[in-house]
Structure formats: C-alpha cells, structure tokens
C-alpha positions in Angstrom: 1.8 -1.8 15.0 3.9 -4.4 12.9 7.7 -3.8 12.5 9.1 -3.8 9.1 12.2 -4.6 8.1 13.5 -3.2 4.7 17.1 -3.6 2.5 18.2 -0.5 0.7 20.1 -1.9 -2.6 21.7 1.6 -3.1 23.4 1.6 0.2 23.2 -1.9 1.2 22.5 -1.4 4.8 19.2 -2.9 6.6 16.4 -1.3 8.4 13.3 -1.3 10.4 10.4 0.6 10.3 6.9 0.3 12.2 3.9 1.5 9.7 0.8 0.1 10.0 -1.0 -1.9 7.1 -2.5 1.2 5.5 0.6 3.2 6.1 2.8 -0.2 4.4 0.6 -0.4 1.6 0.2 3.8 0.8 3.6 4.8 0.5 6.8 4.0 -0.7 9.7 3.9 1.7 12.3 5.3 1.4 16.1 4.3 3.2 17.0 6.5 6.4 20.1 6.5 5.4 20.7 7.9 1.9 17.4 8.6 0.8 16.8 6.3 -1.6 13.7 4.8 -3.0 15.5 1.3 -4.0 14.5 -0.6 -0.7 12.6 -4.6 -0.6 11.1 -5.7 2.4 12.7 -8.4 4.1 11.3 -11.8 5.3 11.7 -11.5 9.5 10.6 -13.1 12.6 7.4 -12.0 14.4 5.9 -12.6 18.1 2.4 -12.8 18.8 1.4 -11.9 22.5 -1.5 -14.3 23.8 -3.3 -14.8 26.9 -2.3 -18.1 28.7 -5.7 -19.6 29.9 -6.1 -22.6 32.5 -7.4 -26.2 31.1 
C-alpha cells in the first residue's frame, strides 16, 4: 500500500499515512495530532521494488 505524506496547516507538523488509492481518494484525512481537517498532501520520494533479470 502507498505511503502518504500529509502537512497539517493548523499545527504545522508533518505526517505519514499508508491508505490505499480507494481509501486516499474516499476520505478526508484528518491530522493525528490535533484533529484537524486542514491537511495537503505532500510531494515525497517513492521506491519501486523490481525483479533483476539476467541479459
């Protein structure tokens, strides 16, 4: 499942969160920290696991 990192403008502190794609696009999320519904997802780094196969 991808992992999600959000920025809560009410409290200013950053967090991540694993949803999946239906689970991102349902709901709105909400900050662990003070409650709040005032969050923006942030631009993050992903990895991609691949098999390595032989020329």
């Amino acid at each position: 499942m991808p992992h999600y990192e959000f920025f809560c403008k009410a409290c200013k502190k950053t967090f991540e969160k694993i949803l999946t794609m239906a689970e991102h696009d349902a709901e709105k999320t909400a900050c662990p920290h003070c409650g709040s519904h005032e969050v923006e997802q942030c631009w993050s780094a992903f990895s991609a696991v691949t098999s390595k196969k032989s020329a």
